[in-house]
C-alpha positions as CSV (number, residue, x, y, z in Angstrom):
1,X,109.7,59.9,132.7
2,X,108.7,60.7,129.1
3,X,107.0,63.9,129.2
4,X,110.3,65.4,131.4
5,X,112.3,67.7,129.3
6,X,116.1,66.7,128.7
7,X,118.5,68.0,131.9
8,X,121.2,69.9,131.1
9,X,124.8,68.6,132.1
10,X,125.2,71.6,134.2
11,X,122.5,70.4,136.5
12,X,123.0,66.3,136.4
13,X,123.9,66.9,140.4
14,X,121.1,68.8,141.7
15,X,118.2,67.4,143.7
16,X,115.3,66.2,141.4
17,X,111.5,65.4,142.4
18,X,109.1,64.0,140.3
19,X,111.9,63.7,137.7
20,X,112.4,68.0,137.9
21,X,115.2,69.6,138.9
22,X,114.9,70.8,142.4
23,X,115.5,75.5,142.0
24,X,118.1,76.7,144.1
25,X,115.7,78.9,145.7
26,X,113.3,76.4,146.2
27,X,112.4,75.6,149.9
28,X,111.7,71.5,151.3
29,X,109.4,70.7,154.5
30,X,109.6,67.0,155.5
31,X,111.9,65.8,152.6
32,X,109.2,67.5,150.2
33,X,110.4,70.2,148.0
34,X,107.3,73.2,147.6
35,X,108.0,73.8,143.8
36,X,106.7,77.1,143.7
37,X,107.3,78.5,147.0
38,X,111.0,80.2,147.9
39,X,113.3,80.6,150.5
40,X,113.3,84.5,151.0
41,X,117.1,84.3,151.9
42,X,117.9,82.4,148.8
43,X,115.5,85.2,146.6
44,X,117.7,88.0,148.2
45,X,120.9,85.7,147.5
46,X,120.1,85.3,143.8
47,X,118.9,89.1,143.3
48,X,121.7,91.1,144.9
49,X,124.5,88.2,144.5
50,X,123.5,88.1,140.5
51,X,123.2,84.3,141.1
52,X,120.7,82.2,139.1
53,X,117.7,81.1,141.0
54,X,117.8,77.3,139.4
55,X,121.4,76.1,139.3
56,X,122.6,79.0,141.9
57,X,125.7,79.8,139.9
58,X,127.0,83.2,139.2
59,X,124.8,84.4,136.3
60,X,126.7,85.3,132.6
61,X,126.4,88.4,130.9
62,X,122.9,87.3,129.8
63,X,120.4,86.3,131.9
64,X,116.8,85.9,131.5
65,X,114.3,87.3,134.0
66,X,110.5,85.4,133.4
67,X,107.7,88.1,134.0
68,X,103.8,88.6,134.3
69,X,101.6,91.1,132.2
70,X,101.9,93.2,135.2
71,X,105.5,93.3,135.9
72,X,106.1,94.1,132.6
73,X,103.8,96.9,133.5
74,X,106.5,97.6,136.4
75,X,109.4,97.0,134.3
76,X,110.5,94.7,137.4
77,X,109.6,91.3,138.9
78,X,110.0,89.3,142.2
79,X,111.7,86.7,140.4
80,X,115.2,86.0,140.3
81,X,117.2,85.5,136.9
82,X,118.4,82.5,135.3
83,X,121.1,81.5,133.4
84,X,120.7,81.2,129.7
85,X,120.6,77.1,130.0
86,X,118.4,77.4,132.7
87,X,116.1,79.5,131.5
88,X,115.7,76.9,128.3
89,X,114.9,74.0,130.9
90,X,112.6,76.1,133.5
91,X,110.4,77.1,130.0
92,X,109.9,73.3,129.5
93,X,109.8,71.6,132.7
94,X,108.1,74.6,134.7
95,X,104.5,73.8,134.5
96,X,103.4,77.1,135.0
97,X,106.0,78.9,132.5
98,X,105.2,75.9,130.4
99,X,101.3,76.6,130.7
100,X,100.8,73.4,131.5
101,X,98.7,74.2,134.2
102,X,95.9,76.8,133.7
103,X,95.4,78.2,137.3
104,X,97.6,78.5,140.5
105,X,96.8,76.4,143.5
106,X,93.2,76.1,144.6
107,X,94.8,75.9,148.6
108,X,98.4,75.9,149.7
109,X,100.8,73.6,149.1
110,X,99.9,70.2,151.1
111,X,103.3,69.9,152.5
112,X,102.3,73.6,154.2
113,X,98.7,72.6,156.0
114,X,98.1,74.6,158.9
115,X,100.0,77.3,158.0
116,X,98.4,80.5,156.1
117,X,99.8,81.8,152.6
118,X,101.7,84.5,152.1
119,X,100.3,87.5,151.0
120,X,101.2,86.8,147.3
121,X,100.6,83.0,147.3
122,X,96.7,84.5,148.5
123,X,96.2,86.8,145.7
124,X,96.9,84.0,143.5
125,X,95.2,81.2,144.6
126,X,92.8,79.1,142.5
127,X,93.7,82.6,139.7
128,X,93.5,81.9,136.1
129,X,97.8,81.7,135.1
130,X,98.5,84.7,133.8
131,X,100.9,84.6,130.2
132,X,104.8,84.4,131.3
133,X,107.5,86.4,129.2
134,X,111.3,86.1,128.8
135,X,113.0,89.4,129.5
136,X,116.7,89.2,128.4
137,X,118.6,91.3,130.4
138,X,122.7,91.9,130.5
139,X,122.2,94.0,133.8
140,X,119.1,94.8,136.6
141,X,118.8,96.8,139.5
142,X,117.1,95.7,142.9
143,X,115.3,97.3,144.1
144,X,111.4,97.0,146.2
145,X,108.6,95.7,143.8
146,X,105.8,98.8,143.5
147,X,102.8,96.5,143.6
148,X,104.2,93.8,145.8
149,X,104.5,95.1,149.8
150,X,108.2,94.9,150.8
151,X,109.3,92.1,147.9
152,X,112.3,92.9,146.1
153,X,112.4,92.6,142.8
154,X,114.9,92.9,139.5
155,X,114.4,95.4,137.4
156,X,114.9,96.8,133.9
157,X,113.8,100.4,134.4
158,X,117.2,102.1,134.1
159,X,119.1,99.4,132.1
160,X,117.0,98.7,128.9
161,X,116.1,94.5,128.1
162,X,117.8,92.8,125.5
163,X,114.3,91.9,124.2
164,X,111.0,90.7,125.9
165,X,109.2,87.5,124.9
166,X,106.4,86.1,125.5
167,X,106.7,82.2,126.4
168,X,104.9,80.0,123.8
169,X,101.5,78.6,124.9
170,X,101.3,74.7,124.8
């Protein structure tokens, strides 16, 4: 597919759909993977086990976690690092971190109907996308997100980023 960034080599073996690399952390329901959903076990895995949420490898001594304008608030987010590599593909193939798309999910994901949203797939659905940034991090701590009921979440209170960046608008 033309408009799919490059894969890297790391990740030639992974499952793809729609010509994307299937996350690590990313649940399937019928043979359909729900790219933006995750399996909480795999979120934990990747937190506490330093593991990179895409590829599922042990993360280097950089890693990159992506926030919102309100987890930077935080200083913590719900989402697990990546690896350096993976970080460069999720920023061109995600279409959210890519800002590709301009607003989350109007309803759940089809694969899901019947069942309700979670509690943070509700607060955002049909939202504007909010700007994504890159915190480089060497370490985090886990610990539970403030604003987000019982989620764990990495976070850079204690152990200063590397630096923060926003992710370029398309």
């Amino acid at each position: 597919m033309p408009d799919q960034p490059d894969i890297p080599v790391h990740l030639a073996g992974r499952q793809r759909q729609g010509g994307l690399v299937v996350p690590w952390i990313t649940p399937a329901v019928g043979g359909v993977h729900l790219f933006g959903t995750v399996i909480a076990s795999a979120q934990r895995a990747c937190l506490h086990g330093r593991l990179c949420q895409v590829c599922g490898q042990r993360l280097p001594g950089r890693s990159v976690l992506f926030a919102r304008a309100a987890d930077l608030r935080n200083r913590c987010t719900v989402e697990p690092a990546t690896c350096p590599a993976c970080a460069a593909y999720s920023t061109r193939a995600c279409p959210m971190l890519s800002r590709r798309r301009d607003h989350y999910r109007a309803s759940g994901h089809p694969a899901l109907a019947g069942l309700p949203p979670s509690d943070d797939a509700r607060l955002r659905q049909a939202a504007p996308a909010e700007p994504w940034f890159a915190v480089w991090v060497r370490d985090y701590d886990v610990r539970v997100h403030p604003a987000r009921t019982g989620l764990l979440a990495a976070s850079w209170a204690r152990i200063p980023p590397l630096t923060i960046r926003p992710l370029p608008t398309t």
